[in-house]
N, C-alpha and C positions, 0 to 999 in steps of 0.2 A: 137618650135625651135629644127631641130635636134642637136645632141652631136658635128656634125662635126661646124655647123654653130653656136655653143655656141665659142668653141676653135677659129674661125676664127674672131667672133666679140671680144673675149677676148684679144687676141692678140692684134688687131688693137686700143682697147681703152688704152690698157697699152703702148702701144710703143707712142703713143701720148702723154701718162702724163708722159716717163721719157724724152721724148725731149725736150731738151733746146728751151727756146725762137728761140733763132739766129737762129736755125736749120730746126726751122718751121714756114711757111709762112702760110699767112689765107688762102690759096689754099690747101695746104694738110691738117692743121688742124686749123678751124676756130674758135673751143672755146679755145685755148691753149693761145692767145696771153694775151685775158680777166684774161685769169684764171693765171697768170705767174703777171699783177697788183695787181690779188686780193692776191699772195700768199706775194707779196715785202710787202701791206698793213697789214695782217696780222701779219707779221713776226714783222714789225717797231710798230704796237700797246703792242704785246709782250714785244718785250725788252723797249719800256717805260714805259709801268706798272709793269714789272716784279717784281721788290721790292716792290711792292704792294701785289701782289698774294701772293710772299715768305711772308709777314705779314699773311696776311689769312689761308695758310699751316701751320705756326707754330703758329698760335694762335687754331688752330683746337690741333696740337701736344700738347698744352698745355691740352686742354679741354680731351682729350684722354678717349674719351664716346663711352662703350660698347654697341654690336648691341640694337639695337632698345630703346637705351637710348641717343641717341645723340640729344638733345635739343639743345645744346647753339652750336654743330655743323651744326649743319640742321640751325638752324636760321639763323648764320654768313653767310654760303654760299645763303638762300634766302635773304637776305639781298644787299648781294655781285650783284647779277644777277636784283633784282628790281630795284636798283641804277642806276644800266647799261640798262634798258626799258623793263625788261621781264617782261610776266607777270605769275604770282607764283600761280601753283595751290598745293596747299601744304593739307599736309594729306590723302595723295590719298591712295588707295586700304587696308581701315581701319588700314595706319600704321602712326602715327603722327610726325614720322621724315620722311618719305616719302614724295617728290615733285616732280611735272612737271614746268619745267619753261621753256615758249616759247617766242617766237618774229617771224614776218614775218606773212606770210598767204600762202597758196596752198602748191604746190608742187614743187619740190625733199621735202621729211619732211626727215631732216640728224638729229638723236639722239645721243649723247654724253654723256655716262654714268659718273656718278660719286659717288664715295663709300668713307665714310666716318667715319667708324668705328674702335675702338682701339680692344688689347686684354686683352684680362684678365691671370694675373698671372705675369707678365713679364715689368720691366718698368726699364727706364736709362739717368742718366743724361747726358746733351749734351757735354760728354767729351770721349777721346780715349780709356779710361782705365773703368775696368767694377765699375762701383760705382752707384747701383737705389736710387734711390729719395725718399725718407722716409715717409713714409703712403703712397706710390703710389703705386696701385694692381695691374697697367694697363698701355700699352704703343702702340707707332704704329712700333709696330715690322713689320706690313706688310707694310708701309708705306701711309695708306689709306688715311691719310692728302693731304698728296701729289696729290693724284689720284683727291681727290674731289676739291681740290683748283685751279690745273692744266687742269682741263676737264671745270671747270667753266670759266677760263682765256680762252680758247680756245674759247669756246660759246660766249663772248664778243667779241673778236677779231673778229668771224664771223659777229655777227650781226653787227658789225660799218662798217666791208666791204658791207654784205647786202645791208644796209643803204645807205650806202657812193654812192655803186652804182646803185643801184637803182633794183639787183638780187632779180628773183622771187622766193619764197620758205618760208620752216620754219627749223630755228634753235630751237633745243630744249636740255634743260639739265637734265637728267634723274640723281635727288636725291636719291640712294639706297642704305636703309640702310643695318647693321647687313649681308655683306656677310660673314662675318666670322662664318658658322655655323647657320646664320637664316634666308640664303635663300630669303633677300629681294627683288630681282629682280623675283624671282619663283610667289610671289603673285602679283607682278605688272604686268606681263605677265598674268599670269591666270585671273588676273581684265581687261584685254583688251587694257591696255596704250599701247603698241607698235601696235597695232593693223591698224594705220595708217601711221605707218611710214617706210620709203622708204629705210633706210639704219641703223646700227647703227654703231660707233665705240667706241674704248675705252682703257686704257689702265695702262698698273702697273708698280707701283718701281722695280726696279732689277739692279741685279749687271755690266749688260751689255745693250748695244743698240742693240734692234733686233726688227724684226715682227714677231709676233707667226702665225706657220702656221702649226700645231699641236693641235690634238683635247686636252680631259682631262679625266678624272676618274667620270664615274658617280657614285653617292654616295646617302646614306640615313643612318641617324642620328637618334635616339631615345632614350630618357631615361627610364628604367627599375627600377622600384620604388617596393620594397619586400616590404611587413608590418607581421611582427611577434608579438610576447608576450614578454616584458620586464621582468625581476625578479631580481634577486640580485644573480650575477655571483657565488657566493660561496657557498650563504645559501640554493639556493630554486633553481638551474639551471635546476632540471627535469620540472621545470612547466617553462622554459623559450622556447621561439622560436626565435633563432637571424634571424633576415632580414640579419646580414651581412653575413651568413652560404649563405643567398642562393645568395647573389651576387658574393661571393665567387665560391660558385659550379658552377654557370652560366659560371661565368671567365674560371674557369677549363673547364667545357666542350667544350665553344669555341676554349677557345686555343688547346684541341687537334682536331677540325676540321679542323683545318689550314690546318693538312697537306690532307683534301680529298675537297680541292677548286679551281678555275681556278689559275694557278700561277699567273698573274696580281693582282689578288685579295688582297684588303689591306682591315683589320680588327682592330679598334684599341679603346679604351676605357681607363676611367676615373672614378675612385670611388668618387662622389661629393658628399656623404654621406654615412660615415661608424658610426656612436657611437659617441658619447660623452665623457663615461669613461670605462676603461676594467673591471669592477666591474660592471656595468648594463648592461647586454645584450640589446643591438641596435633592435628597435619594429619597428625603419624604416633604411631603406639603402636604395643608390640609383646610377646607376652608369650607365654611359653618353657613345653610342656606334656607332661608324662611321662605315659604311659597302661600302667596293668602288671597282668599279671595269668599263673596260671602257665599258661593257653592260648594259644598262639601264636593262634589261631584267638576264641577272645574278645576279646583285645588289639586284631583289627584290626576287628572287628565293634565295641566302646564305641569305637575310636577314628573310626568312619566319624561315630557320632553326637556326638563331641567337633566334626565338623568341622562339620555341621548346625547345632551351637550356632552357629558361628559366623560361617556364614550367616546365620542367621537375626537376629544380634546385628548385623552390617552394612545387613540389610535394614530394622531396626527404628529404628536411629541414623541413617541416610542414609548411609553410608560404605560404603566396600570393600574388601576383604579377600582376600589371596593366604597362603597357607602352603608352609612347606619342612619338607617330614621330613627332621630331623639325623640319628637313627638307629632302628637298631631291633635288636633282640635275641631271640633263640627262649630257651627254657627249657632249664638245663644237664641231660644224659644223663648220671647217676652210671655209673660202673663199679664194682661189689664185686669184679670180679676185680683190679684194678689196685690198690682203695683198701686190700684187705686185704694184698698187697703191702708197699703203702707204709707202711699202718699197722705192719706190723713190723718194717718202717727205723725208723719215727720213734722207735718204744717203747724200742728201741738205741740209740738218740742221746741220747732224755731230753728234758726241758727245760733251762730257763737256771735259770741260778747266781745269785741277787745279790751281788757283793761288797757292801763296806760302805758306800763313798758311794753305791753303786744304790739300795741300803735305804733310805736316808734321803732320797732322791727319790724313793724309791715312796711313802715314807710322808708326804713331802709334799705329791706328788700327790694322796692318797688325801682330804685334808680336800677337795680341789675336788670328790670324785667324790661325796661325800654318799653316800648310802643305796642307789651304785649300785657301789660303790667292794666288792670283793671278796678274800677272803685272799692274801696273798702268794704264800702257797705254789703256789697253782695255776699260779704262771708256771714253776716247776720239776717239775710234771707233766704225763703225756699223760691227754687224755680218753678214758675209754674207748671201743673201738667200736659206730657205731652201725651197725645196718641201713639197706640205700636207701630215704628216704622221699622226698616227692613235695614240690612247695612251694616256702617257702624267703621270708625277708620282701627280699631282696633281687634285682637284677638283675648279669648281668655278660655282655660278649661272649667271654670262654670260653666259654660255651654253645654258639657257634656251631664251634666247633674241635670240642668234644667229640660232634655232629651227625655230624662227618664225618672222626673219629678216635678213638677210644678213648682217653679223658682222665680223670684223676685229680689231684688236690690235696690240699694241705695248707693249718694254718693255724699260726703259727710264733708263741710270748709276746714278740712286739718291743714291745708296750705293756704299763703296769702291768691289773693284772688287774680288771676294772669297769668299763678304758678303754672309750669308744665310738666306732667308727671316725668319720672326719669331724668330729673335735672338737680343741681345741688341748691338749689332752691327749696324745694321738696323736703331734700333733707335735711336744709336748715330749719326750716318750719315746723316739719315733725317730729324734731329733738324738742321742741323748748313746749310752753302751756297753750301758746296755740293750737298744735298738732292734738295735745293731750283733750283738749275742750269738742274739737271738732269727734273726736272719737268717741266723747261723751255724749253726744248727738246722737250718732251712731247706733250707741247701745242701750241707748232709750226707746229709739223709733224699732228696731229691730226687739226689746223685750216686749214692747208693748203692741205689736204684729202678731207676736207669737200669744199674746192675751187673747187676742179677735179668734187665732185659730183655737185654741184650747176652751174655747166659751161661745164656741158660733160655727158649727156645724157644717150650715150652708154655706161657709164661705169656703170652707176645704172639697165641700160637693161640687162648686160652682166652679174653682180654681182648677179639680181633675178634669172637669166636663171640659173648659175651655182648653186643655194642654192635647186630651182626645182631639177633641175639633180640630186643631190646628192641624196635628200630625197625620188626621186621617185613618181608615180603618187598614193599610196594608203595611202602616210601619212600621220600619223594622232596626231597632239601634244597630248600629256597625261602629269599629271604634279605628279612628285613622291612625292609630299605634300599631295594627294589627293585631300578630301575637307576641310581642318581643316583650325581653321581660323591661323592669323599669330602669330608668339609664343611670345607674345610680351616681357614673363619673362623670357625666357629662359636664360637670362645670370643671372638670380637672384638663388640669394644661395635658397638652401633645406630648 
């Protein structure tokens, strides 16, 4: 298909899915009237189980299970989707919180991501003011609760309209864990799950309603582990060799590489083991190092010289040094055909509502956000559409899905507006019915995407055409994991 006849089918599937019913007769567009039942059906399953889901979002927020430890969250939600006729293939691509959960048969195959992992370091009770919850190491600052319990409500809703009317295809809900740093969507690509499927979408908490049409930050992550000679800091320090000397010099070195790298470039690190006591010199240290940038191809080139640092920083201490790459990530492939789509679900849905206690917890929130803290109002509008640009201050392993399938997202107000992700702000907001409401957004605009592809042909034609185009006819997926298996400890202490 040439580039002009990509644009001309593009056009004509989107101008189809933002017109109204009344506006369109089965003469001009004949799946729209189907697909305008299946979106009312949809929407009406939503908001009747919705205090459902919101249970299963924050009973995940309670469980708040770092990557590739999410048990009783992987479980809750296969649980959630068997209940509803799917059937759960769980433990896929050797990660034991990893699932596929399907329903239907043939084709459109529409996949529906969901991620379900907390962080580590960062936790807060469900109130306006900052106060964490006592022995808790962990929270969903990014609101990944939200994601996997609102992406699972959608995939329900699908499959009862399926059902209900008798639409050919397969719903599927894609379980993935540990995106925060473990890359779990990178090894279920590499194992082949997406390999049959016709579309993805998916989508994240955030402070505003919008369609991301904006790629992201390719990135690769590894820890750098020194072993030296322990002694007694005072009495015997010539026969000692600290490990933290050379994570230290490491540090040093990097950071003044800074200034001879692409300016996009973000370099950033964590010492998850220095010592014990300042009186033993430390025989291991170890410290945790993100490298990003939006070339997949610069990312591995600074990070060959991230690893020279540290060479060199072993050679120089007397010490030695092994590394493990955790992950790695390519830069996300917008789709305009998909996002413009979506964007005119989302625009029909709307934002969220605040009732009245909301209000007065946003406006609570709002004295912590200072001078980053933003109007109300925007949590009950969409942003307007953007064009695809390039970029992006973030990383995420969607990226790798949308490489090797035509993916589109959203971003849903489940925080007050000014929130920043990663912050206990976030996770005050996506305990209580605001987080709940904004996810309810979510999985509206996401069932009702999934309508347009299941009852509108040309838009799944138009969506592959444009993901060719982009990539061109010599490319070739590569995955920045290489071949290691999934890191299953990686949130576990040194």
């Amino acid at each position: 298909m040439s580039t002009r006849a990509i644009h001309q089918v593009r056009s004509a599937v989107v101008t189809c899915v933002a017109l109204s019913a009344a506006a369109c007769t089965t003469v001009v567009c004949p799946a729209l009237l189907a697909a305008q039942d299946g979106k009312t059906m949809v929407v009406e399953h939503l908001e009747s189980y919705g205090a459902r889901y919101g249970e299963v979002a924050q009973a995940i927020w309670d469980h708040a299970e770092v990557g590739y430890q999410e048990e009783q969250s992987s479980a809750l939600l296969q649980s959630t989707l068997a209940d509803a006729g799917f059937e759960i293939d769980a433990g896929v691509a050797d990660i034991p919180t990893a699932f596929v959960a399907s329903w239907g048969s043939g084709g459109p195959v529409v996949g529906l991501l969901a991620e379900f992992d907390a962080l580590p370091g960062i936790n807060q009770d469900r109130v306006a003011v900052r106060q964490p919850i006592p022995g808790k190491d962990r929270g969903h600052a990014c609101g990944h609760h939200l994601f996997g319990a609102g992406s699972a409500a959608a995939a329900v809703a699908v499959k009862e309209w399926l059902e209900a009317s008798g639409t050919a295809g397969t719903i599927r809900l894609y379980g993935t864990p540990a995106e925060e740093g473990g890359a779990g969507k990178v090894y279920m690509v590499r194992a082949g799950l997406f390999n049959d499927v016709d579309i993805a979408l998916h989508w994240h908490p955030g402070d505003r309603n919008a369609v991301w049409v904006s790629s992201s930050l390719a990135n690769r992550s590894a820890k750098f582990r020194f072993h030296g000679i322990s002694a007694h800091a005072a009495a015997a320090p010539d026969r000692a060799r600290s490990a933290l000397d050379g994570v230290e010099a490491m540090n040093d070195m990097v950071n003044m590489m800074r200034e001879h790298v692409p300016q996009e470039t973000r370099i950033h690190y964590v010492i998850t083991s220095g010592g014990s006591a300042p009186n033993v010199t430390p025989d291991f240290a170890e410290v945790f190092y993100y490298v990003r940038n939006p070339e997949a191809s610069n990312v591995l080139s600074i990070f060959e010289r991230v690893v020279k640092a540290a060479e060199g920083a072993a050679l120089g201490t007397g010490t030695t040094m092994d590394y493990e790459i955790i992950h790695g990530l390519n830069a996300l492939l917008p789709n305009e055909t998909l996002s413009r789509a979506m964007f005119a679900n989302l625009e029909r849905v709307g934002g969220v509502e605040y009732d009245e206690s909301e209000r007065a917890f946003a406006l609570a929130l709002h004295e912590s956000l200072g001078e980053a803290a933003l109007p109300l109002e925007l949590a009950s509008q969409v942003v307007p559409f953007q064009q695809p640009r390039s970029g992006g201050s973030g990383s995420t392993d969607v990226a790798d899905v949308s490489l090797v399938v035509p993916t589109a997202g959203l971003a849903a107000a489940t925080w007050v507006p000014g929130t920043p992700a990663h912050s206990w702000q976030a996770i005050a907001a996506g305990g209580i019915s605001i987080g709940n409401k904004g996810m309810l957004v979510a999985a509206k605009t996401l069932a009702m995407t999934a309508v347009d592809l299941f009852t509108n042909s040309d838009l799944v034609v138009a969506a592959k055409a444009e993901r060719e185009e982009r990539l061109g006819p010599d490319w070739e997926y590569v995955s920045l994991v290489g071949d290691r298996d999934p890191p299953l400890d990686y949130r576990k202490k040194p």
